[in-house]
C-alpha positions in Angstrom: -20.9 -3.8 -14.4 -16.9 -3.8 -14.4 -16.0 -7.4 -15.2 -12.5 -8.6 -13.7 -11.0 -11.8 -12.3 -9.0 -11.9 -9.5 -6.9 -15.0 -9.2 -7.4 -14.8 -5.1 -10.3 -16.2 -5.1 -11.4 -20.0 -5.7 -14.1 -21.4 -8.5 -16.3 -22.2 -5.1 -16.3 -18.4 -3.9 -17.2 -17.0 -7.6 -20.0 -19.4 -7.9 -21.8 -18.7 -4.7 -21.2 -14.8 -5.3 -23.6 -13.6 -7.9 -26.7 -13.1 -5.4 -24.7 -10.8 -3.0 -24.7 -7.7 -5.2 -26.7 -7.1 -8.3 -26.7 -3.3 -10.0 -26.0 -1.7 -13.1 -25.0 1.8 -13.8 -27.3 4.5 -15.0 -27.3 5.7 -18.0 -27.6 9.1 -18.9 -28.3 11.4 -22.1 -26.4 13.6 -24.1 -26.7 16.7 -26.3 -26.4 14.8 -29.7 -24.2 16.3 -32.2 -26.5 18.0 -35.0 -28.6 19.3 -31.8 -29.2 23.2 -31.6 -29.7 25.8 -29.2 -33.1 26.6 -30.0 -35.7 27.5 -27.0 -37.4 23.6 -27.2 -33.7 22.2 -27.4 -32.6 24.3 -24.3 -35.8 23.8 -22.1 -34.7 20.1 -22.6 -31.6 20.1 -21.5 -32.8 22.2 -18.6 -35.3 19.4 -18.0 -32.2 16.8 -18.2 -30.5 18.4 -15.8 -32.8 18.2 -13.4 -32.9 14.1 -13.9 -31.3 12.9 -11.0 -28.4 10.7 -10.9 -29.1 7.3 -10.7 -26.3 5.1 -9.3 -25.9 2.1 -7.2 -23.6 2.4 -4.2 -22.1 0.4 -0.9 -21.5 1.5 2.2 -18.9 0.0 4.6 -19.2 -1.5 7.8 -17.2 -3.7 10.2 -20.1 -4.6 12.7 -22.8 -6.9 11.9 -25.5 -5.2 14.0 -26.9 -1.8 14.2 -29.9 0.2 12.6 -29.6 -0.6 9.1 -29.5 -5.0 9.6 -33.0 -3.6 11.3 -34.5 -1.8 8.4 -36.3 -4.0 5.9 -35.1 -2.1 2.7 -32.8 0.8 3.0 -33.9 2.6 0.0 -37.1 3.1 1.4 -35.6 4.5 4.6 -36.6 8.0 5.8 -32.9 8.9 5.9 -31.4 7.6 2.7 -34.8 8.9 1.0 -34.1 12.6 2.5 -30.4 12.3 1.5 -31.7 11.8 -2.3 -33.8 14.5 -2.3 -31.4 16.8 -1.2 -28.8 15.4 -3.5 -31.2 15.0 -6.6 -30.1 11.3 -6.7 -31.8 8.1 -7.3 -29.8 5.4 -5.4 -29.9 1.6 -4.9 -28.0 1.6 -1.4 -26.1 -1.5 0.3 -24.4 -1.7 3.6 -21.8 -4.6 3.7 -19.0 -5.6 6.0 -15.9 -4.9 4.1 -14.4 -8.4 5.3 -16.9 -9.8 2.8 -15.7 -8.1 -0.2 -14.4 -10.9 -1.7 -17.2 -12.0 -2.5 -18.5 -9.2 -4.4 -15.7 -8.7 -6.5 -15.5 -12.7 -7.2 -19.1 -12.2 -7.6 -18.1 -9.6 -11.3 -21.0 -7.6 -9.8 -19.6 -4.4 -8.6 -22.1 -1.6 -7.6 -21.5 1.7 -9.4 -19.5 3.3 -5.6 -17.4 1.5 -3.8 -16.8 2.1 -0.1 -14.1 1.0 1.6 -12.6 1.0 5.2 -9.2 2.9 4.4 -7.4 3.2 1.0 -7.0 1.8 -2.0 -4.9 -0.7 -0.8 -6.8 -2.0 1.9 -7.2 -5.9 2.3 -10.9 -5.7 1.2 -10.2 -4.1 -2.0 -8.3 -6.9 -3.3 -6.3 -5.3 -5.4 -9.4 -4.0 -7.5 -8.0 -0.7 -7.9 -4.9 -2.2 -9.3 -6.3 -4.6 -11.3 -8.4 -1.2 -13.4 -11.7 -1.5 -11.8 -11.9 2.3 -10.5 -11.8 5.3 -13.1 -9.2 7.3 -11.9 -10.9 11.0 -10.8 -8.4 13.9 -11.4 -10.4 15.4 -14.6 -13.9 14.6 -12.8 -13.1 16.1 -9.6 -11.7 19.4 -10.8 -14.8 19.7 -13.0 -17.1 18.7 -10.3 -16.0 18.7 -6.9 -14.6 22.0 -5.4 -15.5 21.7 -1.9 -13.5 18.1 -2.2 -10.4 19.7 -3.5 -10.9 22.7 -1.6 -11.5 21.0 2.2 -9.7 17.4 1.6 -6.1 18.1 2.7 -3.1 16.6 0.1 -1.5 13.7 2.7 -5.7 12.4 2.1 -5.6 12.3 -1.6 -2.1 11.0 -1.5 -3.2 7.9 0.4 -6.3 7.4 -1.9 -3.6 7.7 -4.9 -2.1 5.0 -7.2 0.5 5.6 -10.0 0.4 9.3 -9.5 -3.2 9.2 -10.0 -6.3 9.8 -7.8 -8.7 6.8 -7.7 -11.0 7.6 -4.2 -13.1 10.2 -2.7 -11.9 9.7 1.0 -13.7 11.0 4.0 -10.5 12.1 6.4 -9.0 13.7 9.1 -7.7 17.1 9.3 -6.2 16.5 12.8 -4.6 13.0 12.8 -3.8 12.8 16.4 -7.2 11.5 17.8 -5.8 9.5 20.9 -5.8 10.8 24.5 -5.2 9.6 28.0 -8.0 10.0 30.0 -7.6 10.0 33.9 -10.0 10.3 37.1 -9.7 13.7 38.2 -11.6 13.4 41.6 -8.5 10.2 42.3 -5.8 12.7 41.0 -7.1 15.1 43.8 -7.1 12.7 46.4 -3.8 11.7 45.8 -2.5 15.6 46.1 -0.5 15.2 43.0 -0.5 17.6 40.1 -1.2 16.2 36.8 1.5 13.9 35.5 3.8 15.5 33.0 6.7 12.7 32.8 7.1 9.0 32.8 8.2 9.2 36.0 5.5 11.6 36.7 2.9 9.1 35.4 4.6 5.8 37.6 4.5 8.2 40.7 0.4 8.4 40.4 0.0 5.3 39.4 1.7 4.3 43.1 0.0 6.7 44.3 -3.7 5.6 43.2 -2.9 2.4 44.2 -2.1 3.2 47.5 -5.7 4.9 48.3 -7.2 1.7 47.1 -7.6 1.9 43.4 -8.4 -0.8 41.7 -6.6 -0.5 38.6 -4.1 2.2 38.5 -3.5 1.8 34.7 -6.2 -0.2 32.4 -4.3 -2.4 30.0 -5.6 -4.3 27.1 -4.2 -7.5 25.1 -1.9 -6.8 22.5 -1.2 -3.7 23.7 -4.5 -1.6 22.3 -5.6 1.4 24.0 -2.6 0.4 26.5 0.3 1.9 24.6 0.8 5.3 26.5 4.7 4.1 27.5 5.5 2.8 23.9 4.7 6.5 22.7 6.7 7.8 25.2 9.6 6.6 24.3 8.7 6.3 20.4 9.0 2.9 20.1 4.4 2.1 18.8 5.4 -1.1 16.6 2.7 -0.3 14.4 2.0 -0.6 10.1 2.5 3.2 10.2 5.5 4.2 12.4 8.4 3.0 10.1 11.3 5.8 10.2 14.4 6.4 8.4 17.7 5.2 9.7 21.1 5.2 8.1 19.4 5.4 4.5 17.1 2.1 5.8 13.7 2.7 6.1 12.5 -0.1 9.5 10.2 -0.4 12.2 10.9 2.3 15.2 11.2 -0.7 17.2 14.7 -0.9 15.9 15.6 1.8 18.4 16.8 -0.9 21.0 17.8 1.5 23.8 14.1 3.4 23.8 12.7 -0.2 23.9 14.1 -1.2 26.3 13.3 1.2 28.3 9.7 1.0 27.3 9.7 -2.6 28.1 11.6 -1.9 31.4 8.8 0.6 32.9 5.9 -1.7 31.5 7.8 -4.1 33.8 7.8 -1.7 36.8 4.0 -1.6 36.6 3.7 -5.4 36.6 6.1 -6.2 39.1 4.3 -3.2 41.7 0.6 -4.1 40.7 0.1 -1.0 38.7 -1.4 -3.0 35.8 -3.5 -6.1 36.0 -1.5 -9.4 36.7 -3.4 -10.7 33.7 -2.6 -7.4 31.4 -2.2 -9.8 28.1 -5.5 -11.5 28.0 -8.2 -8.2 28.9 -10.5 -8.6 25.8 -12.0 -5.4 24.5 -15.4 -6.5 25.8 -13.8 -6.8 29.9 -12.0 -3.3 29.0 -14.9 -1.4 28.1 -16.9 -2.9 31.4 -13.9 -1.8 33.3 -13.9 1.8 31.8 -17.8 1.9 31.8 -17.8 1.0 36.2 -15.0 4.0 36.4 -12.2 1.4 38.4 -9.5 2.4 36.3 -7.4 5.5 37.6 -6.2 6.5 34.2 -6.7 4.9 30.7 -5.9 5.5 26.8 -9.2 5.8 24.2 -10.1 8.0 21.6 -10.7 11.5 22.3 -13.9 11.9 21.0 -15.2 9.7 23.5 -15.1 11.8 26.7 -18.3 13.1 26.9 -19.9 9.0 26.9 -16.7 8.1 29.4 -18.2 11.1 31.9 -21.9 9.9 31.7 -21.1 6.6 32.7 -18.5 7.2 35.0 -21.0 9.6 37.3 -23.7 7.0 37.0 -21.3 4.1 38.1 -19.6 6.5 40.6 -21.2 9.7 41.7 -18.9 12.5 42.4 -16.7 10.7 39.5 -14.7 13.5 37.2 -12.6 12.6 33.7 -10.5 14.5 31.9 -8.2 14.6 28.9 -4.6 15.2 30.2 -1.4 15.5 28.3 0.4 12.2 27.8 3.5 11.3 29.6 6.9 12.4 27.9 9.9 10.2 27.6 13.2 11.2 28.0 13.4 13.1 24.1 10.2 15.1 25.0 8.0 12.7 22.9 5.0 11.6 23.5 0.9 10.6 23.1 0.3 8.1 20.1 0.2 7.2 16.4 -1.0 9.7 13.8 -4.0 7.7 12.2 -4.0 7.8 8.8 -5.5 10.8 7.2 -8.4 8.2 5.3 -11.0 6.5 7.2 -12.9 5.7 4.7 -12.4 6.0 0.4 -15.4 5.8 -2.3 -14.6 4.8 -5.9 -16.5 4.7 -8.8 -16.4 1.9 -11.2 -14.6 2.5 -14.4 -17.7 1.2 -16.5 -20.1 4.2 -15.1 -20.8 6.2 -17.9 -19.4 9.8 -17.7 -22.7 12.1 -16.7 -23.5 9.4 -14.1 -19.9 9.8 -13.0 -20.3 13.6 -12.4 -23.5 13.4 -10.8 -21.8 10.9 -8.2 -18.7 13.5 -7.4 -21.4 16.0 -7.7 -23.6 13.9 -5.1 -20.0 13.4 -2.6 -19.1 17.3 -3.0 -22.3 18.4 -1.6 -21.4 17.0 1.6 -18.7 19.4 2.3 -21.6 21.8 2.5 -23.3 23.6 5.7 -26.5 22.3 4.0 -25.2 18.5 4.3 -23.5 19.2 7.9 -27.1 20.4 9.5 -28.6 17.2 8.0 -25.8 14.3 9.0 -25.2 15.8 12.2 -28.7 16.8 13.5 -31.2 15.3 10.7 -34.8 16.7 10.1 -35.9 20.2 11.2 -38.9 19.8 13.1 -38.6 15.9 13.7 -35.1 15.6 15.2 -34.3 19.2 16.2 -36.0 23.4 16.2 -34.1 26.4 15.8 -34.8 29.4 18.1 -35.7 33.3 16.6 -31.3 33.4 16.9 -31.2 30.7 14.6 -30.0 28.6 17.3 -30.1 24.8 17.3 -32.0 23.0 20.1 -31.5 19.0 19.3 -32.7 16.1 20.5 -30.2 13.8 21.6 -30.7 10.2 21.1 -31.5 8.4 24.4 -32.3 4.9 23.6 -29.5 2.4 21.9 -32.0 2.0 18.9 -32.3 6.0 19.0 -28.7 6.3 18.9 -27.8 3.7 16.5 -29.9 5.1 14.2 -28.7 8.6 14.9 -24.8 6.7 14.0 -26.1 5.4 10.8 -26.9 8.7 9.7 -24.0 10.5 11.2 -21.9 8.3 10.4 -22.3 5.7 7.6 -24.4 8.0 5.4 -22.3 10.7 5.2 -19.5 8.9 3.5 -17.4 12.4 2.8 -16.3 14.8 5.6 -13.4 16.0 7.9 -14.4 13.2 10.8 -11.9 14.4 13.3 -15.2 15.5 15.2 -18.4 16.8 14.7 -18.1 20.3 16.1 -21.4 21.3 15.6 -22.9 18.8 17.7 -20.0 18.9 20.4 -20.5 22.5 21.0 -24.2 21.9 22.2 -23.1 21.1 25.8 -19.9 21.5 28.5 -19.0 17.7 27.5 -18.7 18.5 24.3 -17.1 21.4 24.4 -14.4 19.9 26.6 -13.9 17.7 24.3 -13.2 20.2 21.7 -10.8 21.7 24.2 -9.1 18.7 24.5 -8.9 18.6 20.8 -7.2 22.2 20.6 -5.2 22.3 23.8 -3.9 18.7 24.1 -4.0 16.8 21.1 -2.6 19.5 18.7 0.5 19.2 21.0 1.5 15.5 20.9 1.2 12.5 18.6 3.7 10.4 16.7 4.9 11.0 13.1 5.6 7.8 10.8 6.0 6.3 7.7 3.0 4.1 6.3 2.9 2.6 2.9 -0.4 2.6 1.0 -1.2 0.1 -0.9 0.8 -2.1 1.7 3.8 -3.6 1.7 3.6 -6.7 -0.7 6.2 -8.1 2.1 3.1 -8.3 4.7 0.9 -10.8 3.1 4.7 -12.8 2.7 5.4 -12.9 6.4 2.2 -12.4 7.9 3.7 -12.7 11.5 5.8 -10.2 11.1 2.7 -8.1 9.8 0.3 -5.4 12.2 -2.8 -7.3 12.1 -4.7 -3.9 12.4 -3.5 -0.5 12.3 -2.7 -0.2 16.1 -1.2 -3.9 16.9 2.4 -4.8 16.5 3.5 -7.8 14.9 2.4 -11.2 16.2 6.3 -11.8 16.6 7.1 -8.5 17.9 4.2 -8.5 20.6 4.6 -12.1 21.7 8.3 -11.3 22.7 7.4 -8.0 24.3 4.9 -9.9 27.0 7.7 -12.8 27.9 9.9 -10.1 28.7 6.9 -8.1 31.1 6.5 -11.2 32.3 9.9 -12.3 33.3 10.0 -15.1 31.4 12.7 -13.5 29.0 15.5 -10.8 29.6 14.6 -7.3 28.2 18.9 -7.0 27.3 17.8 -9.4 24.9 15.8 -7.1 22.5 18.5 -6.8 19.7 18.0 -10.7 19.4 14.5 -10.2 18.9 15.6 -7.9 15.9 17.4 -10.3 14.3 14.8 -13.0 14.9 12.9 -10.7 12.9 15.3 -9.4 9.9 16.2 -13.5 9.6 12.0 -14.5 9.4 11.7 -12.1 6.4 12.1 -8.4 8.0 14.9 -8.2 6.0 12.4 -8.4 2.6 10.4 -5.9 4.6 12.8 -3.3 5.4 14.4 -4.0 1.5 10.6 -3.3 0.1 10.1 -0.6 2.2 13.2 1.4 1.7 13.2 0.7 -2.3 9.2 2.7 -2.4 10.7 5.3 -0.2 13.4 6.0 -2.4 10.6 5.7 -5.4 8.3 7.6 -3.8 5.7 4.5 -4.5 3.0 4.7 -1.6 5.3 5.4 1.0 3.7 7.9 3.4 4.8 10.1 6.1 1.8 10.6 8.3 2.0 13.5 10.2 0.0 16.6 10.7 0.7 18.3 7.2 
């Protein structure tokens, strides 16, 4: 076990900790140094590299449900048991939420991997990686992991870097822009219109659905997620990753006062004409999805790789209902669609007191899953249980019906394999005309838009300090920003009065922020351009 302090954390937190996680690293031979290479002293060494790694590892999770809260002890599952015989490891798996983090590393009982949701600098690695817990990976992975070096593009080992060193193994995106707007084909038709292809494009079918009796033109959601089509428009997406450089200062793009305001000014169009729900600021995620899931909406912003469920539903709630992936409205400067996620979704570390030939089975173990071998397993699971091939080698799968079926079919999809390029899973999209659309979508309409930004990884220390002035989560604005942005939808504030709300913020401690910001730029500390590089 690494053994660290953190002064986060309270005397109360330690002291309840140290039954959440208990592990220990393996420990593994070595040739001894008055060995020699005689036939008995190579058969053993044959014989040792064929012991397989033995390491103790968590998964993250951000839900508290799902197939593996079901299964009484996950290293007895059928899945993580197949994934070890294929790896030649011996693991002692955990899944945890990664808001509970703190109590592992309070608890000083770390597992030998790590997983995180994002970076290094994540809120649920407090600080761990700065504080030496991790072994940095640079030597390890060019001894070990080819396929990670190989397939892992640079902005992704960038992010999961600290002092010019690489401390995580990150599963990633090669295509950052995973965003689309959606929109009800069969109501587009009705309508007459072609597809929107400008702002005012987009406003004209809105009217337009409304006026054959749609019930929600445009589907909004509180605090602008999923319901930030116009802010990308116009450039103005007040999120942790779209800082830009102006006049030598690196600041939010809500800066750009003119393009917010005109943001703000169409957002208040669709208000004021009933194009957006009266009630836009309070939707919660659960009445969004209901609404999405009974097809009222006429168009809508979600992730991409979610068309083919948004069709199956929509037809069962609506027959004769058709969805499609359309190019986002452009704003006056041809820009448009949404924020380039950052290229990590999820990093693995290993602890720095895992001894070195347990440390290169475990790269070892995350390199195999760049592999076609790993890709037929995670994505369609055991030949003869979960899928055949045809005399054309020719996958025929079965695709999960129930929510148990498909839950487990996630957890080994997607929580198992911790290492991959999770832009999509082409194999398994190219097994139907949903998916393939999808993959379409993917190639002909997200490779064309998307927002470029600056993120800073670890974040800003200047967050924590003025947590209002923060983005609570990748895709929301500051609690200041956002607040002031739905008084002025509302009425209840003049939109000319933007450049106030700018200095509200610079006098509230955006000043700090843009001072912080600008100084790692310049230093080249963690400061990110996310793009499609």
């Amino acid at each position: 076990m690494k053994k660290f302090k953190l002064t986060s954390f309270s005397l109360v937190v330690a002291l309840t900790a140290t039954s959440v996680v208990g592990c220990s690293s393996a420990s593994g031979g070595s040739k001894s140094a008055g060995s020699t290479d005689t036939p008995k002293a190579a058969a053993q060494t044959d014989a040792a590299k064929k012991e397989p790694a033995k390491f103790s590892i968590v998964y993250p999770t951000t839900v508290s449900t799902g197939y593996h809260t079901r299964v009484p002890d996950l290293n007895k599952d059928k899945w993580v048991l197949k994934l070890e015989q294929l790896t030649n490891t011996d693991m002692n798996i955990s899944v945890m939420e990664d808001s509970k983090y703190g109590v592992m590393f309070a608890s000083n009982s770390i597992p030998d991997v790590v997983g995180s949701i994002g970076g290094p600098g994540s809120k649920s690695m407090s600080g761990s990686v700065e504080n030496g817990v991790f072994m940095p990976l640079d030597d390890l992975l060019k001894q070990y992991g080819p396929n990670l070096l190989k397939s892992i593009p640079k902005s992704a080992w960038d992010t999961v870097s600290y002092n010019g060193k690489i401390y995580g193994i990150p599963e990633f995106l090669s295509n950052p822009s995973r965003r689309a707007t959606f929109i009800r084909t069969d109501l587009l038709e009705k309508t007459g219109l072609p597809v929107p292809k400008t702002v005012d494009d987009f406003l004209n079918v809105l009217r337009a659905f409304k006026k054959i009796g749609v019930e929600t033109p445009y589907q909004m959601r509180e605090n602008f997620k999923y319901a930030d089509v116009i802010l990308g428009a116009y450039d103005v997406l007040p999120y942790k990753d779209q800082f830009e450089l102006v006049n030598g200062q690196v600041v939010p793009k809500f800066f750009d006062v003119e393009n917010m305001e005109k943001a703000l000014t169409t957002y208040k169009t669709m208000y004021d004409e009933g194009l957006i729900s009266k009630e836009f600021a309070t939707i919660s995620s659960t009445d969004y999805t209901k609404s999405i899931d009974a097809a009222k909406p006429g168009i809508w912003s979600q992730n991409a790789s979610g068309l083919p469920g948004f069709r199956t539903k929509a037809a069962q709630a609506v027959p004769g209902a058709k969805i499609d992936i359309i190019a986002s409205p452009k704003g006056p400067e041809g820009k448009g669609g949404y924020f380039y996620y950052s290229p990590v979704i999820r990093t693995f570390f290993i602890n720095n007191s895992v001894k070195p030939d347990t440390a290169a089975g475990i790269v070892k173990f995350f390199d195999w899953m760049l592999t076609p071998e790993a890709e037929t397993f995670f994505t369609f699971g055991i030949e003869g249980d979960n899928y055949t091939k045809d005399a054309a080698g020719k996958i025929n799968y079965k695709f999960p019906v129930t929510k148990e079926d498909i839950e487990e079919e996630g957890f080994r999809s997607g929580t198992l394999w911790a290492v991959h390029d999770s832009t999509y899973n082409k194999p398994r999209l190219e097994l139907n005309d949903d998916g393939k659309a999808t993959l379409k979508a993917f190639d002909d309409v997200l490779a064309n838009e998307g927002l470029s930004g600056i993120g800073f990884y670890p974040d800003l220390s200047t967050f924590s300090k003025y947590p209002d002035l923060a983005a609570p989560q990748p895709d929301v604005g500051p609690k200041l920003i956002v607040d002031h942005m739905i008084k002025m939808i509302y009425g209840k504030e003049p939109i000319s009065d933007w450049p106030k709300v700018i200095e509200e913020y610079k006098a509230k401690g955006g000043n700090e922020i843009i001072k912080e910001a600008t100084d790692r730029w310049n230093q080249k500390q963690g400061a990110i351009m996310i793009d499609k590089k």
